[in-house]
FIZA-263196 format. One record per residue: residue in one letter; z, x, y of N, C-alpha, C, O in turn. Coordinates in steps of 0.2 Angstrom, whole numbers, padded with zeros to 4 digits, always signed. Each point is the difference from the previous one (the first is absolute). Layout:
aZXYZXYZXYZXY/...
END
This chain:
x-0042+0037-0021+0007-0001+0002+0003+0007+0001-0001+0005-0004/x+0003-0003+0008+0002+0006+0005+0007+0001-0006+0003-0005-0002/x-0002+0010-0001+0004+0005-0004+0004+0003+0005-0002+0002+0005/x+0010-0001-0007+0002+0006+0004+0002+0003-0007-0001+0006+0000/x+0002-0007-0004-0001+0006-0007-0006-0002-0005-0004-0004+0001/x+0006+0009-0007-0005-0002-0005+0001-0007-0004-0003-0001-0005/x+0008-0004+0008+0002-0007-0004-0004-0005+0009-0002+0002+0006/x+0000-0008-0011-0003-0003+0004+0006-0004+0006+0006+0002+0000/x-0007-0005+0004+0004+0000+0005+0003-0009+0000+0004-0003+0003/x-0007+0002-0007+0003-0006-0003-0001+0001-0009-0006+0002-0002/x+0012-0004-0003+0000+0001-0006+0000-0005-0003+0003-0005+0002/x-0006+0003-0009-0002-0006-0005+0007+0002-0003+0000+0005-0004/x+0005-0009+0004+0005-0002-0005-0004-0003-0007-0004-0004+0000/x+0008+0007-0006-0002-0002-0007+0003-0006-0001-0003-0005-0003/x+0012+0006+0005+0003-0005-0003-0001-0006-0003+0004-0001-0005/x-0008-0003+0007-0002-0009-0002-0003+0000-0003+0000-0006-0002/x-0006+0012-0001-0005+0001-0002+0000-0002-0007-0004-0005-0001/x+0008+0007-0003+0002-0002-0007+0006-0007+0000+0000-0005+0004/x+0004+0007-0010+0004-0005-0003+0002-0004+0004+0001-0006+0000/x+0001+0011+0007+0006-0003+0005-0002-0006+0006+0004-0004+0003/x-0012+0005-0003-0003-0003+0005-0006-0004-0004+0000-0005-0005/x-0005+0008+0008-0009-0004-0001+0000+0002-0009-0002-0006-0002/x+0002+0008-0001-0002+0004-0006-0007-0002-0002-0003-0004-0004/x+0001+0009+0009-0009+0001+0001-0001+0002-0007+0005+0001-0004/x-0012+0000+0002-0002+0003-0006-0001+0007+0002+0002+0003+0004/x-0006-0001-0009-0003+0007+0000-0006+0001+0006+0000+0005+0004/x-0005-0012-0004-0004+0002+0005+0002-0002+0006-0001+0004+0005/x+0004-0011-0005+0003+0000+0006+0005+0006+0004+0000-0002+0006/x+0005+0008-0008+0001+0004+0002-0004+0003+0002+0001+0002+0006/x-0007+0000-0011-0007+0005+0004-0002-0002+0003+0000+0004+0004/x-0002-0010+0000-0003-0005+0005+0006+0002+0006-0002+0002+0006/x+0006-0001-0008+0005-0002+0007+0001+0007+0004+0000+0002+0006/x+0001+0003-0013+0000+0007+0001-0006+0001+0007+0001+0001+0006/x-0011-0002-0011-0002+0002+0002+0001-0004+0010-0001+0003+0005/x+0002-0008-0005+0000-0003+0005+0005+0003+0005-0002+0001+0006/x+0006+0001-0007+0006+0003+0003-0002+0007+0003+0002+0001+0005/x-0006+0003-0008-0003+0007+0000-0006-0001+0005-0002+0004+0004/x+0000-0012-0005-0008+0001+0006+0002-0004+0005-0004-0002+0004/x+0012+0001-0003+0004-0003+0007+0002+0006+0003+0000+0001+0006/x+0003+0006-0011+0001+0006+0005+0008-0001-0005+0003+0005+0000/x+0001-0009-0004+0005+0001-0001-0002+0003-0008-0002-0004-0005/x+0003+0011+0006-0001+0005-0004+0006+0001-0005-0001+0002-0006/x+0007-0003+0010+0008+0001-0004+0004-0006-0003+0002-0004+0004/x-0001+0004-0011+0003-0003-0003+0007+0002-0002+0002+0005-0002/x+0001-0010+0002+0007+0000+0002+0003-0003-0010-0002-0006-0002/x+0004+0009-0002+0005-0002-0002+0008+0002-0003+0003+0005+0003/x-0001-0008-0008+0006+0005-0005+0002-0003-0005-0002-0006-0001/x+0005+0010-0003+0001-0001-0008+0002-0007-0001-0002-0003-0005/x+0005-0001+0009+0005-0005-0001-0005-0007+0000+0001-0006-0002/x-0007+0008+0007-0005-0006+0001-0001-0005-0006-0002+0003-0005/x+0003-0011+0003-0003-0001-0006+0003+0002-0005-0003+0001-0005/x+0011-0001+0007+0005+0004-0006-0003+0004-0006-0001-0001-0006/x-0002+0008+0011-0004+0005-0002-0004+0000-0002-0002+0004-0004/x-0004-0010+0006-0006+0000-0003-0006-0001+0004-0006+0000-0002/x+0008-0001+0008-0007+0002+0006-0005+0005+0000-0006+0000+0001/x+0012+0007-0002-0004+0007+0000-0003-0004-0003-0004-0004+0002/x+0006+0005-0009-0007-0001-0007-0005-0005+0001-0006+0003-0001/x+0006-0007+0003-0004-0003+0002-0006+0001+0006-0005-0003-0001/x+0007+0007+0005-0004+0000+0007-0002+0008-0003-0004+0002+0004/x+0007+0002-0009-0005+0007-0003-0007-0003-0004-0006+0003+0000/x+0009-0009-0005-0004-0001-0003-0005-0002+0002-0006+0001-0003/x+0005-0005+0009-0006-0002+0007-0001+0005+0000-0003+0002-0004/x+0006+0003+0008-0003+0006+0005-0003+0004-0006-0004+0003+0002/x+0005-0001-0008-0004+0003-0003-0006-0003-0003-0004+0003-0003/x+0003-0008+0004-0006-0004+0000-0005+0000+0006-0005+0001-0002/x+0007-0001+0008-0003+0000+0006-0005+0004+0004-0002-0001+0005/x+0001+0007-0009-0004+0002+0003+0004+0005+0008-0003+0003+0004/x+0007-0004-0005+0004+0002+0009+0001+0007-0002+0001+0002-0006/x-0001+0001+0011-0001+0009-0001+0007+0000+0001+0002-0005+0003/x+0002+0008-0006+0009+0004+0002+0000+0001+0006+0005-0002+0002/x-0009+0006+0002-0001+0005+0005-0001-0007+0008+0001+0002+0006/x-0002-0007-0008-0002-0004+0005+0007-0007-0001-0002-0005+0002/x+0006+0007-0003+0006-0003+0000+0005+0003-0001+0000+0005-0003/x+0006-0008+0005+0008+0003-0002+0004-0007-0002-0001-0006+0002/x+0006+0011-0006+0003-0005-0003+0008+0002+0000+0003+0006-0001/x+0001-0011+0003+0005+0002+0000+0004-0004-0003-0001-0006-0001/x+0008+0010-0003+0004-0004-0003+0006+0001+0001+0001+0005+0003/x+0005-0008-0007+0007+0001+0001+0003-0001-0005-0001-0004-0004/x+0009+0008+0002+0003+0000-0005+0007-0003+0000+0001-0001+0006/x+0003+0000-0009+0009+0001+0000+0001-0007-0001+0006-0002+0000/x-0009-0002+0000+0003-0008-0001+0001-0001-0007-0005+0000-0003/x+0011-0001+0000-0001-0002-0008+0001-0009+0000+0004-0003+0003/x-0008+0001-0006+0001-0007+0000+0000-0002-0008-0002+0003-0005/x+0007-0009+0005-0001-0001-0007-0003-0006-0003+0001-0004-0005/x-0008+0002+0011-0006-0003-0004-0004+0007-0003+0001+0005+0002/x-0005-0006-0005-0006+0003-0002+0007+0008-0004-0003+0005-0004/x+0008-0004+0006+0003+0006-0003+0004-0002-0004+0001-0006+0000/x+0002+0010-0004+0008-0002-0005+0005+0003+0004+0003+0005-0002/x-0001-0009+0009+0005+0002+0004+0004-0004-0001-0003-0005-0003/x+0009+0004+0004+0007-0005+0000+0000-0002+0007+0002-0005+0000/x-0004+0008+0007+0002-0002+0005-0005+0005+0004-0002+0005-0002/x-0001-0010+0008-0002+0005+0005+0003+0005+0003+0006-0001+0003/x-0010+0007-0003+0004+0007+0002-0004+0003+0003-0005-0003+0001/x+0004+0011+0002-0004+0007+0001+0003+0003-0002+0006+0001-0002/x-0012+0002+0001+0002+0007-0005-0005+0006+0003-0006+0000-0001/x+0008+0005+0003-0004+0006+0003+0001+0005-0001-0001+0005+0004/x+0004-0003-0012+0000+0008-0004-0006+0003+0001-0005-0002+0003/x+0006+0008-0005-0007+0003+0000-0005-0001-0005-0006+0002+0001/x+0008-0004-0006-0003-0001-0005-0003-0007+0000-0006-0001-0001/x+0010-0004+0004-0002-0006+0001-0006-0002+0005-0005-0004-0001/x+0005+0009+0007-0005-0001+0006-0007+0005-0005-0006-0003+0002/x+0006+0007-0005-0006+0002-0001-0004-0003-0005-0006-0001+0001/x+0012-0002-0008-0004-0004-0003-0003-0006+0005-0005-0003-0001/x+0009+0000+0006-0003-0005+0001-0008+0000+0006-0004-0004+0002/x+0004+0009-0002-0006+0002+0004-0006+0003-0003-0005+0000+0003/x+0007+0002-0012-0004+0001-0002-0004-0007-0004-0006+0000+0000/x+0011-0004-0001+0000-0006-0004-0007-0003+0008-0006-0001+0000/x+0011+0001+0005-0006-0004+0005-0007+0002+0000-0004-0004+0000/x+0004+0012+0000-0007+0004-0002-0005-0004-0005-0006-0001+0002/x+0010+0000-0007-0004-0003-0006-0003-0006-0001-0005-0003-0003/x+0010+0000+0009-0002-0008-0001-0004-0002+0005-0004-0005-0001/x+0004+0010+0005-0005-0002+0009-0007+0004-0004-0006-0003+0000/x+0006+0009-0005-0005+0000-0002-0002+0008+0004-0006+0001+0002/x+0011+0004-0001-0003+0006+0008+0005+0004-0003+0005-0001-0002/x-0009+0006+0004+0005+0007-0001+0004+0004+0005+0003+0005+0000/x-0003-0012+0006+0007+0003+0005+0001-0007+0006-0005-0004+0000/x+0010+0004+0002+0002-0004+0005-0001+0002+0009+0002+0006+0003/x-0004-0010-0001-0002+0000+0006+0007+0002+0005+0000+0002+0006/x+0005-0004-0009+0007-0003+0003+0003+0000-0006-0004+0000-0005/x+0011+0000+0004+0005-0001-0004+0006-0002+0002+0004+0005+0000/x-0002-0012+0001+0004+0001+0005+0009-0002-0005+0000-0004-0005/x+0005+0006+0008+0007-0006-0005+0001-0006+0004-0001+0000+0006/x+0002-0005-0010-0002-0006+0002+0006-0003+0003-0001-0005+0004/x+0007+0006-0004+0007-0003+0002+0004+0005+0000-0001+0004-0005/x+0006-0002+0009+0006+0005-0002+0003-0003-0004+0000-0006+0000/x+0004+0010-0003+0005+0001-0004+0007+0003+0001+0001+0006+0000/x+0005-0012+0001+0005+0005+0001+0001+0007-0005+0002+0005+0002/x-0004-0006-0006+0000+0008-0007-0004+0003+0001+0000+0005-0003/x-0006-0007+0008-0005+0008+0000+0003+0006+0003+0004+0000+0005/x-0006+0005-0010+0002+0006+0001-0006+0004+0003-0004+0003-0004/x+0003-0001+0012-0004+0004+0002-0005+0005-0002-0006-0001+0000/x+0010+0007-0003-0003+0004-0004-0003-0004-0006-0006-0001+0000/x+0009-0001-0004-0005-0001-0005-0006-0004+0001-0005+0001-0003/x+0005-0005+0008-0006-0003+0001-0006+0006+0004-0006+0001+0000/x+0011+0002+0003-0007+0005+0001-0001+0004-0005-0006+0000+0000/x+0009+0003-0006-0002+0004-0004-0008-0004-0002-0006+0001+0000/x+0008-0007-0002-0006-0004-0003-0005-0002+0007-0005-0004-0002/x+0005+0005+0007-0005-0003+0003-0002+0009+0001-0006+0000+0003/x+0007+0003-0004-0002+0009+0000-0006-0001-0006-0006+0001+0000/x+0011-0002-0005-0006+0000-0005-0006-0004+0001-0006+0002+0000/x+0007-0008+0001-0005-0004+0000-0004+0003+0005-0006+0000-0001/x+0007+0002+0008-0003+0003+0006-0003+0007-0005-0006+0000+0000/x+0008+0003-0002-0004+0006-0001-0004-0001-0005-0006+0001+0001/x+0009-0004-0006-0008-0004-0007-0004-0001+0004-0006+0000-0003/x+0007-0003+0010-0006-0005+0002-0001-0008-0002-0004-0004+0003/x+0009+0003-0007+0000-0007-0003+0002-0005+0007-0001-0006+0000/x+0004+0010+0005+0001-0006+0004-0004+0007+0008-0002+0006-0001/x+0001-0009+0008-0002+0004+0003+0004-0003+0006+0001+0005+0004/x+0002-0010-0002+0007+0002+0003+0006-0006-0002-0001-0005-0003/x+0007+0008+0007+0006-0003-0004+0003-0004+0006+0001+0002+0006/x+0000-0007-0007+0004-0004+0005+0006-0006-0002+0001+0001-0006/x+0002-0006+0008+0004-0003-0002-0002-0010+0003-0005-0002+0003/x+0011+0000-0004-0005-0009+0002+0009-0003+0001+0005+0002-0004/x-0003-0005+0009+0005-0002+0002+0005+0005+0001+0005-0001-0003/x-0005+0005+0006+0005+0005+0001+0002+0000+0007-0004-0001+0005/x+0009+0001-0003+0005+0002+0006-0003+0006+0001-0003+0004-0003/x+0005-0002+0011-0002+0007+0003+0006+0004-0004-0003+0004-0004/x+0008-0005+0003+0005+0004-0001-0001+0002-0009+0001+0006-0003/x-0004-0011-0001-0001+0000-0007-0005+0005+0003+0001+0006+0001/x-0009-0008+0000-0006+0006+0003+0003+0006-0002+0000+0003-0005/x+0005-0002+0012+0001+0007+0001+0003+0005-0005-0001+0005-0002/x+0007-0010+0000+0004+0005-0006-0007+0002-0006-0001+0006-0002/x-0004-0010-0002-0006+0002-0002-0002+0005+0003+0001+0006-0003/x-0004-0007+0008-0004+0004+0004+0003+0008+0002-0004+0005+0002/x+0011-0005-0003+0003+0006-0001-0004+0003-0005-0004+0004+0002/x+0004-0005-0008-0004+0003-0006-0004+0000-0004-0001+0003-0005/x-0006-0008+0008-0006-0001+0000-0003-0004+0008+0003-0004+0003/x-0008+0007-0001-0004-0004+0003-0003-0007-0002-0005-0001-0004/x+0009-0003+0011+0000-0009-0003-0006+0000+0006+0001+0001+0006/x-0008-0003-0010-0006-0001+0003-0002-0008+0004-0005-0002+0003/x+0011-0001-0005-0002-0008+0001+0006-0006+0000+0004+0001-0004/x-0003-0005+0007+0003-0006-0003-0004-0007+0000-0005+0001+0004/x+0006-0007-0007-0001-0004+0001+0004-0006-0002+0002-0001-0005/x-0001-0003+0011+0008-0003+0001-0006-0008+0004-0006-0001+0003/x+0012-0003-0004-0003-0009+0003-0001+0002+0008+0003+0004+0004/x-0008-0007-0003+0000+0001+0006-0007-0004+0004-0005+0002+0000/x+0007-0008+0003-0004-0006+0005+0004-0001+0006+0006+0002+0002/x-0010-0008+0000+0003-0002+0006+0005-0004-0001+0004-0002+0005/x-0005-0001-0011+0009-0004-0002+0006+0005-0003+0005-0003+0000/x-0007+0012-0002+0004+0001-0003-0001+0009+0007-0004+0004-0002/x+0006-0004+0006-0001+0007+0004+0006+0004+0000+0000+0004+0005/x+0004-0004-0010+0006+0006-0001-0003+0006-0002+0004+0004+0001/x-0008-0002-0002-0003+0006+0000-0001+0004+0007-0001+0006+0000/x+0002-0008+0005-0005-0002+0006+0008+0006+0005+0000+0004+0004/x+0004-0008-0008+0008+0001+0004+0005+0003-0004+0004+0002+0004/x-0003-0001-0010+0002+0004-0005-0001+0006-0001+0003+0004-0003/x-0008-0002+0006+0000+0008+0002-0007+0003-0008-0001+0006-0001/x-0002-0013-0002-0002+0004-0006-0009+0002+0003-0003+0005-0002/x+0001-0011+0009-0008+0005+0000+0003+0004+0005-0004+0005+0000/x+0008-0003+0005+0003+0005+0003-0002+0007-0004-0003+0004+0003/x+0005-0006-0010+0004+0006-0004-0010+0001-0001-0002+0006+0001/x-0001-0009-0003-0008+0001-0002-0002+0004+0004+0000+0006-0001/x-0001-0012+0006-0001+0007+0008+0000+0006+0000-0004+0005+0000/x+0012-0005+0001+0002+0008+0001-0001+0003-0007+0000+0007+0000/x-0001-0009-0004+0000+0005-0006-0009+0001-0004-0001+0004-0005/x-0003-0009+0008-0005-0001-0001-0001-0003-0008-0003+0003-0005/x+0007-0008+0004+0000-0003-0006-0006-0006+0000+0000-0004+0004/x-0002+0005-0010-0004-0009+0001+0005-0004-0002+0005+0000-0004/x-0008-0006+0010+0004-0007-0001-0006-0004-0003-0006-0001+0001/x+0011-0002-0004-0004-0008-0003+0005-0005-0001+0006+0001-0001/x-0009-0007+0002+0003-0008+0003-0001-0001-0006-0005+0004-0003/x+0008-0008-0002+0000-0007-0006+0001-0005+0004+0004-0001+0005/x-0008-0003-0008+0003-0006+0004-0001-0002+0008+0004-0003+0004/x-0010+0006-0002-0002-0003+0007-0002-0006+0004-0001-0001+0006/x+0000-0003-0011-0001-0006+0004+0008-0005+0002+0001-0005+0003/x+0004+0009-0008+0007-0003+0000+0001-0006-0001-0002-0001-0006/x+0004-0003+0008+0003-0006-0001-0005-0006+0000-0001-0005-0004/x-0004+0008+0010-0004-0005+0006-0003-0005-0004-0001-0006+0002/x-0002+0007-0008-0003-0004-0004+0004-0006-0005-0002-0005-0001/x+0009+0009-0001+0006+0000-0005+0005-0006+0003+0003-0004-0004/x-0002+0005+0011+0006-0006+0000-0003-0003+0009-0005+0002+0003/x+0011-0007-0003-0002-0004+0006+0006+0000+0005+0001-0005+0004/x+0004+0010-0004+0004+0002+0004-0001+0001+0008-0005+0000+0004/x+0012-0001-0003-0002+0000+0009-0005+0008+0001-0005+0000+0004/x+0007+0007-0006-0006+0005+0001-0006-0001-0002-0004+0002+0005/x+0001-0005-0010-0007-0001+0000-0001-0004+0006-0004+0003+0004/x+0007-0009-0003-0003-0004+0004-0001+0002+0009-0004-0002+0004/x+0011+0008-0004-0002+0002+0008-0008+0005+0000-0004+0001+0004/x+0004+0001-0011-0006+0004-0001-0006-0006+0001-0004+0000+0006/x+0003-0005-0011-0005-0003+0001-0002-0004+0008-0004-0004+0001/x+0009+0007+0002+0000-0004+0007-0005+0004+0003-0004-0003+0004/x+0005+0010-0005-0005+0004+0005-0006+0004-0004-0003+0005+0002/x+0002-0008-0007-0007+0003-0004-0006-0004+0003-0005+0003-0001/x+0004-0009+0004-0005-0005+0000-0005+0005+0007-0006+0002+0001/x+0012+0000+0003-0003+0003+0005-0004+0009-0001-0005+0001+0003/x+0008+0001-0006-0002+0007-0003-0006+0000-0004-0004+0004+0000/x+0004-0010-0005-0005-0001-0006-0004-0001+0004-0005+0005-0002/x+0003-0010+0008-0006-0001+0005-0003+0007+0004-0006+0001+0002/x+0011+0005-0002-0003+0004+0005-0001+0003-0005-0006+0000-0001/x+0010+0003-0006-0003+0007-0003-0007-0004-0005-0004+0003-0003/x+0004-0011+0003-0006-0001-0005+0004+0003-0007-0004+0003-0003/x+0010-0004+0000+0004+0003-0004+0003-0006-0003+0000-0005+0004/x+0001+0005-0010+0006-0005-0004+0007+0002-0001+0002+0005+0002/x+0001-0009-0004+0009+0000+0001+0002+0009-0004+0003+0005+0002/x-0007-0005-0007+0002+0007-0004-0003+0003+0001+0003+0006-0001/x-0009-0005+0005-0001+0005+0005+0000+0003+0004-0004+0005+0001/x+0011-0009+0004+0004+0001+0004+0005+0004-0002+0000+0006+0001/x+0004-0010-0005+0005+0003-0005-0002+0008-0001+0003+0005+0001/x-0006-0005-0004-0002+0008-0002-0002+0005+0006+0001+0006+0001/x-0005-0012+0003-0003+0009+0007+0005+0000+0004-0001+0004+0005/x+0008-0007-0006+0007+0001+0002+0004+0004-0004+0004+0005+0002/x-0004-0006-0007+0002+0010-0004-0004+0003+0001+0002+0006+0001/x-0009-0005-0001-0005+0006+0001+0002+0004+0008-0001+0006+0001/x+0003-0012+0003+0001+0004+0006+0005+0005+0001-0001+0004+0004/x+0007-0004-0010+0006+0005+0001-0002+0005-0002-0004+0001-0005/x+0006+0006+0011-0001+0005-0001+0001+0003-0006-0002+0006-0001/x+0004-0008-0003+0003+0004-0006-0005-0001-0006+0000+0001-0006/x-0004-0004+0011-0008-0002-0004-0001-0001-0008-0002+0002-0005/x+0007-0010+0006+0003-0003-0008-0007-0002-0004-0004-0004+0003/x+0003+0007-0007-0003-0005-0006-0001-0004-0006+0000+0001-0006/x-0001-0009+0011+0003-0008-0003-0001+0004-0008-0004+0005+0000/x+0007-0010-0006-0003-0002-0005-0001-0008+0000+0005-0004+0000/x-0011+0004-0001-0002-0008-0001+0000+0000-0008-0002+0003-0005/x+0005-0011+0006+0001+0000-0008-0005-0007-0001+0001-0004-0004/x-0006+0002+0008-0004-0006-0003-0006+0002-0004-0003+0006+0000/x+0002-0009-0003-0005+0002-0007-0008-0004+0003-0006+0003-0002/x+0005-0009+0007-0003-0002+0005-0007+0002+0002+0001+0001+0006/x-0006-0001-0008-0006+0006+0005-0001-0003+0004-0001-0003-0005/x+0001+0001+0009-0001-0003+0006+0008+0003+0005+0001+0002+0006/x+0002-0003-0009+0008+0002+0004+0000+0006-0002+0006+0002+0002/x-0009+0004-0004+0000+0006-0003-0005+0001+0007+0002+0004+0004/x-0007-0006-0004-0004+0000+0007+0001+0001+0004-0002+0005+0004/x+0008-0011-0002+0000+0000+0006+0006+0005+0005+0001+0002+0006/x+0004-0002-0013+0004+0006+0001-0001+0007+0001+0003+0004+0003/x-0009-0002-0005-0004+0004+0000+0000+0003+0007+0000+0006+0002/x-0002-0013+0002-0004-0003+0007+0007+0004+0004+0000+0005+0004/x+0003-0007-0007+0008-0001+0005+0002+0007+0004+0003+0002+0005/x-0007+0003-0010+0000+0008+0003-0003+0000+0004+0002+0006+0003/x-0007-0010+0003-0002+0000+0005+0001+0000+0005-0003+0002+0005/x+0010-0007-0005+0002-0006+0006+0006+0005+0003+0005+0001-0001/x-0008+0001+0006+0004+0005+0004+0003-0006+0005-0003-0002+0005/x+0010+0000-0006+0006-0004+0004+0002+0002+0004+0005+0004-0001/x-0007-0007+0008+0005+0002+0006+0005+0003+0001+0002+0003-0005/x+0002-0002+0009+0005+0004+0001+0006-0010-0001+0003-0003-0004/x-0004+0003+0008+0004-0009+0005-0002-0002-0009+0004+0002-0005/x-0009-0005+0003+0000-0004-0006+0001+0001-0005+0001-0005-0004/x+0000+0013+0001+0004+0004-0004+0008-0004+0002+0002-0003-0005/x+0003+0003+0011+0004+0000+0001+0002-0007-0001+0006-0001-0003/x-0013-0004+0006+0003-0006-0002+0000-0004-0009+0002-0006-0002/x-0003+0010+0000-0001-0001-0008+0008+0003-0003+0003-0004-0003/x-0002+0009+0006+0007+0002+0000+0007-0005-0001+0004-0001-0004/x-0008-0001+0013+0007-0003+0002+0000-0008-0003+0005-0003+0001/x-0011+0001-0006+0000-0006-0004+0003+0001-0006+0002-0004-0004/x-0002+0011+0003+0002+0001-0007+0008+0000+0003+0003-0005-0001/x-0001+0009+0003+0009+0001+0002+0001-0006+0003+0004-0004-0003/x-0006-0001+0010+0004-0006+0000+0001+0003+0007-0001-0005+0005/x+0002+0012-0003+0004+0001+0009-0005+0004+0001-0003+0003-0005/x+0002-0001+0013-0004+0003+0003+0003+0008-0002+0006+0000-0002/x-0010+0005+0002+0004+0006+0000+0005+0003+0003+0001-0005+0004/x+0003+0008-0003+0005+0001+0006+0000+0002+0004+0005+0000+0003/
END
């Protein structure tokens, strides 16, 4: 699978993994890991909140069983969401002190079972976040090495940038398919682009599987034709239509599936027309472009 960085170019989402989803066992995690690493998807995607905070632990406890080298995988996570399952919180909140971001990174450390993060990203703004202090703490944690770069996950250009005044924001990763393309026109892979930030999709196959609205269906009207020429399935489609954006997005898949771990894999191949790119578009929005 063709890399434009050291993360693989499509990522294995943790989240389903545990409590929230499948809740695989121990081997079965190892099974899917190793299965995921001999499709090419090397980066794993999670954050504290997965599993009301019990996925890391869980998918350390696999990976230190497994046999998988540190050095042949990355792993990403994220902080700031307080929830009050799995916590003694009164109310969902964020919280992004400097004290709070560091232990929460070291706590991720402990539980993925690694002595640094591949990515560290904040998981949601916060009307209270205070820029400087979040940089004070992603400084430390960047110089410890405990993390190796710093980036954020739902952020606005304009949230980005005020960060990015006083730490280097290495990445976002925000919804992003052919049912949900506000990224596209919002200025945030604009902002990637030009600033050479990694983008990543949550949530790429969007709805098309989820509901049966008039957008799925103008979608499903023009996949039958595309499926026959690229040899490709509906989510394969789906995804080599974010792969196409220059801003060279990297989906996270969140099915637990080996055979859909495969084929998604596959999906890095399907280099999409210029017209059929557009016709996938123009299924997705409803009107021709302007």
């Amino acid at each position: 699978m063709e890399q434009t960085t050291k993360f693989s170019r499509i990522i294995s989402g943790a989240m389903t993994w545990g409590s929230w989803g499948k809740k695989l066992s121990k081997k079965e995690m190892v099974e899917l890991m190793q299965h995921s690493i001999e499709c090419g998807l090397t980066t794993f995607d999670h954050a504290d909140i997965y599993g009301s905070y019990s996925t890391e632990g869980d998918f350390g406890a696999a990976f230190g069983e497994s046999g998988i080298k540190r050095e042949d995988i990355q792993l990403i996570s994220k902080c700031g969401i307080q929830l009050t399952r799995g916590r003694n919180n009164k109310i969902n909140h964020y919280q992004y002190d400097k004290e709070y971001i560091i232990w929460s990174a070291e706590e991720s450390l402990k539980k993925l079972k690694t002595d640094y993060l591949d990515f560290f990203l904040m998981h949601r703004p916060s009307p209270l976040m205070q820029p400087d202090e979040m940089a004070e703490a992603a400084q430390h944690l960047l110089q410890s090495g405990k993390i190796k770069q710093f980036g954020v996950s739902n952020f606005t250009t304009s949230q980005v940038a005020v960060l990015n005044n006083v730490i280097p924001v290495e990445g976002n990763q925000v919804e992003f398919s052919l049912t949900h393309h506000d990224p596209m026109y919002d200025g945030t892979f604009d902002d990637c682009i030009a600033n050479k930030r990694m983008a990543m999709a949550w949530s790429p196959l969007g709805n098309f599987f989820r509901e049966t609205d008039d957008q799925v269906e103008r979608i499903k009207e023009v996949m039958p034709t595309l499926m026959e020429k690229y040899n490709a399935t509906e989510s394969q489609l789906l995804l080599a239509w974010i792969l196409k954006h220059p801003a060279k997005v990297h989906p996270v898949i969140g099915t637990t599936n080996k055979e859909r771990i495969e084929q998604s894999a596959a999906a890095a191949k399907i280099d999409l027309e210029l017209q059929d790119w557009f016709t996938l578009l123009v299924a997705g929005q409803g009107h021709d472009v302007p």
